[in-house]
BARODO-559951 format. One line per 3 residues: number of its first residue (from 0); their letters; for each residue z, y, x of C-alpha. Coordinates in Angstrom, 3 decimals, decimal comma. Each point is the difference from the previous one (the first is absolute). Example, Ala and Ser with C-alpha at 12.3 -4.5 7.8 and 13.67 -1.06 7.14 Angstrom:
0) AS) 7,800/-4,500/12,300  -0,660/3,440/1,370 .
***
This chain:
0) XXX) -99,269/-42,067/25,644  -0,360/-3,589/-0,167  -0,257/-1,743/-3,489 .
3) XXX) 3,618/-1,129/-0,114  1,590/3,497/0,618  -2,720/1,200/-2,832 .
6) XXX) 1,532/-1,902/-2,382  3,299/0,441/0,920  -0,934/3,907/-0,498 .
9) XXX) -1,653/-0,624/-3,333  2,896/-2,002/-1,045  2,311/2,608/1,012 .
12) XXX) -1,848/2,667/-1,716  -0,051/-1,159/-3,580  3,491/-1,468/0,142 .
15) XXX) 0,493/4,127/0,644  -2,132/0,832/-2,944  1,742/-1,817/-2,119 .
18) XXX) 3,562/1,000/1,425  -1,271/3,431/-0,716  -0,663/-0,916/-3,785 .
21) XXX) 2,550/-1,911/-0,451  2,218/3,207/1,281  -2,342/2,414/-1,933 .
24) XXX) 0,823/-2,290/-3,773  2,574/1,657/-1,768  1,695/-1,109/-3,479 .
27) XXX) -2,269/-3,836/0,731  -3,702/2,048/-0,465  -2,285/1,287/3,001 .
30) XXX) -1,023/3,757/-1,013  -4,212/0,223/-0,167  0,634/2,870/1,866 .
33) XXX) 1,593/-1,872/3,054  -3,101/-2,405/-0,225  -2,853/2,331/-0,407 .
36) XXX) 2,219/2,095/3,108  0,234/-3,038/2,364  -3,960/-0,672/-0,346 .
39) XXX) -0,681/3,691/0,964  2,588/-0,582/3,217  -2,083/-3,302/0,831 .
42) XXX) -3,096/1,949/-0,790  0,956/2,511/2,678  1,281/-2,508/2,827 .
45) XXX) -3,389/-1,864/-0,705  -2,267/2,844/0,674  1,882/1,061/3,082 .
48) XXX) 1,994/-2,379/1,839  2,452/2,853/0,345  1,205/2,550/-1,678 .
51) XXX) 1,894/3,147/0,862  3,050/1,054/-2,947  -1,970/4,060/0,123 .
54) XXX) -3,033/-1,935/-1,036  0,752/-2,022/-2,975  3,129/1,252/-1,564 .
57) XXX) -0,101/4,013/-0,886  2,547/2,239/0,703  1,285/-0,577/-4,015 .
60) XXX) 0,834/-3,332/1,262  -3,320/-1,600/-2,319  -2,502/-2,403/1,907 .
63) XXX) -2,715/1,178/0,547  -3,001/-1,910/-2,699  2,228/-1,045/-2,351 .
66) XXX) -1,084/2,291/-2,483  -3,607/1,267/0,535  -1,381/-2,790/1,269 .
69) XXX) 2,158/-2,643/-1,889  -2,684/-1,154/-2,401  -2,252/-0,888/3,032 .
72) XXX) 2,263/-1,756/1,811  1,406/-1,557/-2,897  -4,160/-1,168/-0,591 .
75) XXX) -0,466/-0,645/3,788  2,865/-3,240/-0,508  -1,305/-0,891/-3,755 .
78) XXX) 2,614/1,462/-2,140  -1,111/1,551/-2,745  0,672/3,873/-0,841 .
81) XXX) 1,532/-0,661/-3,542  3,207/-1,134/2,765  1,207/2,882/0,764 .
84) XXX) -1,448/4,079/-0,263  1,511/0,907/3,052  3,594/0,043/2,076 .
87) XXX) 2,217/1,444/-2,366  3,960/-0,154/1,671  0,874/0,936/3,139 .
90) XXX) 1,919/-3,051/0,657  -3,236/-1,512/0,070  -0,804/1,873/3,043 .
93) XXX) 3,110/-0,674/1,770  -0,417/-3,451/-0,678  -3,318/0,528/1,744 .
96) XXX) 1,402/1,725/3,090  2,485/-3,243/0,563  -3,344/-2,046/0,080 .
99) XXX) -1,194/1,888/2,254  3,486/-0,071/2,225  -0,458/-3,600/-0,605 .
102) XXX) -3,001/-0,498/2,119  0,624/2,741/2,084  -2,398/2,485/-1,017 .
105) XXX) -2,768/-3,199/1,064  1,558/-0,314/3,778  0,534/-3,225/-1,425 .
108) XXX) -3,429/-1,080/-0,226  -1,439/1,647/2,941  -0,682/-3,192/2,278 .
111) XXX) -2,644/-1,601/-2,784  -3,419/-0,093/0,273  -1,723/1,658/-2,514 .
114) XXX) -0,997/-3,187/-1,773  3,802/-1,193/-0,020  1,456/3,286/-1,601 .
117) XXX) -2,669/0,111/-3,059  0,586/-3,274/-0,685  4,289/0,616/0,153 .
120) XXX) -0,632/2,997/-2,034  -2,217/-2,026/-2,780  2,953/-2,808/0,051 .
123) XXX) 2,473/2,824/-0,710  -1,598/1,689/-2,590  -0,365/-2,978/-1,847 .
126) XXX) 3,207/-0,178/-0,491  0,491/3,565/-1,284  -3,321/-1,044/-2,002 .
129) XXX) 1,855/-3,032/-1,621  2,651/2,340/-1,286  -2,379/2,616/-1,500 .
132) XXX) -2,042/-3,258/-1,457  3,401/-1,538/-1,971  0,402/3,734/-1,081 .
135) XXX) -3,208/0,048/-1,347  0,040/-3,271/-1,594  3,235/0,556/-2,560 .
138) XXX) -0,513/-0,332/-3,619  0,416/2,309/-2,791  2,768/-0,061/-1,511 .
141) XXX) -0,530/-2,512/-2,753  2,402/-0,076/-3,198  0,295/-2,244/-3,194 .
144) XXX) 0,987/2,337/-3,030  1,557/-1,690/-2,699  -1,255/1,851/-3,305 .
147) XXX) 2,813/-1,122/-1,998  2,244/2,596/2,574  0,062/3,973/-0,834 .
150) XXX) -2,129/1,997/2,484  3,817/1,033/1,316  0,027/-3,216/1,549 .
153) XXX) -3,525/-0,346/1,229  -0,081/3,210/2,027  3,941/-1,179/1,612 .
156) XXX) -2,067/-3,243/1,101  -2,355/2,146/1,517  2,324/2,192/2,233 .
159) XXX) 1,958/-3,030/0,640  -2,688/-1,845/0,898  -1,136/2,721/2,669 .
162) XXX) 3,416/1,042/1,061  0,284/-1,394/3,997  -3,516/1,233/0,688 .
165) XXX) -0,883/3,081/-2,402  1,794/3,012/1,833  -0,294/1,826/-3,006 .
168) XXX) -3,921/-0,193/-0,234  -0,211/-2,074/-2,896  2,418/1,957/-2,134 .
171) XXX) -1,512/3,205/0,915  -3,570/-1,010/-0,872  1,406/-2,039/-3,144 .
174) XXX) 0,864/3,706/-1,117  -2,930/1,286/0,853  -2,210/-2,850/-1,958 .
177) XXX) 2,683/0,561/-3,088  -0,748/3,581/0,122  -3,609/0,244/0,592 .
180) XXX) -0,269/-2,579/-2,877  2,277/1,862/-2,478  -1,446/3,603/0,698 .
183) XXX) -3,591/-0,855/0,590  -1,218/3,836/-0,329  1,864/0,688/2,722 .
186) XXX) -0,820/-0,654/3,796  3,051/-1,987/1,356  -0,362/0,654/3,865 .
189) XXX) 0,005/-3,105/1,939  1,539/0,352/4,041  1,405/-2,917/2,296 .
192) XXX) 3,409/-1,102/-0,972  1,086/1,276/3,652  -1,176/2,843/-0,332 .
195) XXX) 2,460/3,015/0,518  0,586/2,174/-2,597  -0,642/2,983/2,901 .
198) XXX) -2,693/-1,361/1,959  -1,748/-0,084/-3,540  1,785/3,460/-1,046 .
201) XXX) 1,008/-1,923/-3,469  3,517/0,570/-1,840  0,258/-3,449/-0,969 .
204) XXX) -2,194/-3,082/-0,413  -2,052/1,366/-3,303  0,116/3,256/-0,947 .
207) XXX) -0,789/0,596/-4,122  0,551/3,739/-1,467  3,629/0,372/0,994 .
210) XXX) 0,443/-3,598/0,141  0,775/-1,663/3,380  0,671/-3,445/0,481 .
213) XXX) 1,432/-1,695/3,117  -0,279/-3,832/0,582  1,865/-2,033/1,570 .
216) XXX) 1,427/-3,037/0,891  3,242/0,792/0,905  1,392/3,358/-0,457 .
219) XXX) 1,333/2,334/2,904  1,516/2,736/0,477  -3,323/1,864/1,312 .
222) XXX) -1,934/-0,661/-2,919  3,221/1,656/-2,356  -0,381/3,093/2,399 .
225) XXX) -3,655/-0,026/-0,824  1,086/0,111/-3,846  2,188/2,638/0,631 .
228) XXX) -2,660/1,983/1,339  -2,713/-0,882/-2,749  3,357/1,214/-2,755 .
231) XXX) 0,090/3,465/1,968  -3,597/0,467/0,285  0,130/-0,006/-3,986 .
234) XXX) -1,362/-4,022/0,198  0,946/-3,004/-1,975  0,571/-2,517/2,416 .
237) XXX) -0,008/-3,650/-1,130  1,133/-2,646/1,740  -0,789/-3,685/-0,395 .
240) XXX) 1,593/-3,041/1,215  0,383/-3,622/-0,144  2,431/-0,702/-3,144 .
243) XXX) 2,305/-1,586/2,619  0,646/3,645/2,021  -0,017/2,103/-2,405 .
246) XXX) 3,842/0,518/-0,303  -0,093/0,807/3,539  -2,713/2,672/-0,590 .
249) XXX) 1,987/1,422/-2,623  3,198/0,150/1,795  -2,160/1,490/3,414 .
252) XXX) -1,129/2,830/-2,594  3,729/0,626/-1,486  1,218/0,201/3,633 .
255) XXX) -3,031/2,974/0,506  0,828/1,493/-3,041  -3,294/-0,403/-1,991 .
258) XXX) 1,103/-3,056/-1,946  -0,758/2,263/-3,315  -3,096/1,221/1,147 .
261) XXX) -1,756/-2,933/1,533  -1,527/-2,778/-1,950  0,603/-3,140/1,043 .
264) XXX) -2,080/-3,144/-1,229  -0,466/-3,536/1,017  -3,149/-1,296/0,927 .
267) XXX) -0,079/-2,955/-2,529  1,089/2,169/-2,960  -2,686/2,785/0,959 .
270) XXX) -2,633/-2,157/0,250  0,464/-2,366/-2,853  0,644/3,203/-2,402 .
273) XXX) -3,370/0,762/0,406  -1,318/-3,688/0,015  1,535/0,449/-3,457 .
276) XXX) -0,806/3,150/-1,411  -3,812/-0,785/1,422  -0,143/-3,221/-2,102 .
279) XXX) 1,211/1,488/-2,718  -2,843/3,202/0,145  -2,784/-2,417/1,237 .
282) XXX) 0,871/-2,681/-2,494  0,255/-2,154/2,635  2,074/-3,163/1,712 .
285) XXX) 2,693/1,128/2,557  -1,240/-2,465/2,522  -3,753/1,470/-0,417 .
288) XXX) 1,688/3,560/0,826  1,361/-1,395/2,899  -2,788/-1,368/1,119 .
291) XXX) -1,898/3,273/-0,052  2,628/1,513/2,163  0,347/-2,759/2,819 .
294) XXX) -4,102/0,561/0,208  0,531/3,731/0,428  2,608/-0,832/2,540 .
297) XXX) -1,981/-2,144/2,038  -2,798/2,125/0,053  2,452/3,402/0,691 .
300) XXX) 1,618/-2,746/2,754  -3,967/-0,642/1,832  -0,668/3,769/0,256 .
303) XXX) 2,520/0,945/2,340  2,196/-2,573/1,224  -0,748/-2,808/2,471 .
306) XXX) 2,318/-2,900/-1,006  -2,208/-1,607/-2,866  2,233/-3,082/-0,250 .
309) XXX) 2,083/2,555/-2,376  -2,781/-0,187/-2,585  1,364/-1,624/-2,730 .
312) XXX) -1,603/-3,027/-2,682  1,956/-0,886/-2,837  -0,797/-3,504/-1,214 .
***
């Protein structure tokens, strides 16, 4: 190929790649899993021009790498493992497949030299590398408490803060902190906030005596059914929400008929209670309470998720 139709190729190519993010972004964010997917596709087409669909996608429809061997490929183009465990959604894999259909399965490249194709492949990862990099780079989540405020309103300004990019972790590990703080002779189980209740054979997010609590951010009908099944299994089930849905939970649990037999609390009043009552046992400031628990959280947070930038400081 002569130097003019390279570029032209190379030209062609990433304005693809990028098509194919910009297609693969839904609700304005770029899943890690569609990144950490793409590099494995580029990883493939790289170490054999091309590729056959029986030899990188299996017949569940996953591509082939993009779980056992993620954390070397993800090492093999600099991106650290604290980005991403492994490919977790299948849409992730079906984003991978169109990446593949997009450079036809590497018939695409098949007139470079060998020289010409690394160095396409390095330009294109690089871009998949900048993504992963600005992932990486995001800040905690840093918040300015105003101690003159009731610890009602400092833990609202913490789920309101985190409310376009939590997904539910931070309220779920918020509980957690709260409870391992509050019962500390008692081992408060710590699992990823995605995490399904069955893959982890749990009957709700913590599990104390009879108690079971279920988190979350905004209230569906599944997790009522779930209730219902903790009531009829001879469970408490208690649900927490943000203050601002939990009329909606309540009215989700009259409509299921467990209204009576399912407690429903908001996260700010749940929290704060104890921020309270601790102060009071401790002899102790509310803000120094709440302190304790954000550490707890952000250490509970570093032990099984991979999104630091949802540590918390409190200024």
């Amino acid at each position: 190929m002569s130097k003019k139709e390279i570029l032209a190729l190379k030209k062609e190519s990433i304005d693809a790649l990028n098509e194919w993010i910009d297609f693969c972004t839904r609700g304005g964010k770029i899943s890690r899993n569609t990144i950490a997917v793409g590099l494995v596709v580029l990883h493939h087409l790289k170490e054999k021009t091309i590729v056959g669909k029986n030899e990188v996608v299996s017949q569940g429809g996953e591509i082939k790498g993009a779980r056992s061997g993620l954390a070397n490929i993800l090492k093999f183009y600099g991106i650290p493992s604290s980005y991403l465990k492994e490919i977790t959604t299948r849409q992730a894999h079906q984003d991978g497949q169109r990446l593949f259909e997009r450079f036809e399965w590497g018939h695409k490249f098949s007139s470079l030299s060998e020289k010409n194709r690394k160095g396409l492949f390095k330009d294109m990862s690089s871009v998949l590398h900048h993504h992963a990099a600005s992932w990486l780079k995001r800040q905690s989540l840093k918040l300015q408490i105003d101690r003159r405020q009731a610890p009602t309103a400092w833990i609202k300004l913490i789920i309101e803060s985190a409310k376009q990019i939590s997904g539910g972790l931070v309220e779920q590990h918020l509980i957690g902190a709260k409870l391992e703080r509050r019962f500390k002779n008692i081992r408060i189980p710590n699992y990823p906030a995605h995490a399904g209740d069955a893959q982890t054979l749990r009957v709700g997010d913590y599990v104390i005596s009879k108690l079971v609590y279920h988190i979350t951010a905004a209230p569906s009908r599944n997790v009522i059914q779930k209730c219902k099944s903790n009531i009829k299994a001879g469970l408490c089930p208690i649900l927490i929400v943000p203050g601002e849905q939990e009329n909606k939970a309540l009215a989700a649990a009259q409509y299921e008929g467990i209204d009576k037999e399912l407690v429903v609390l908001s996260i700010e009043g749940f929290v704060s209670t104890n921020i309270i009552e601790l102060a009071m046992e401790e002899n102790k400031e509310f803000i120094a309470i709440l302190k304790e628990i954000i550490q707890v959280y952000n250490r509970r947070l570093s032990e099984v998720e991979t999104d630091l930038s949802l540590q918390i400081q409190i200024t």
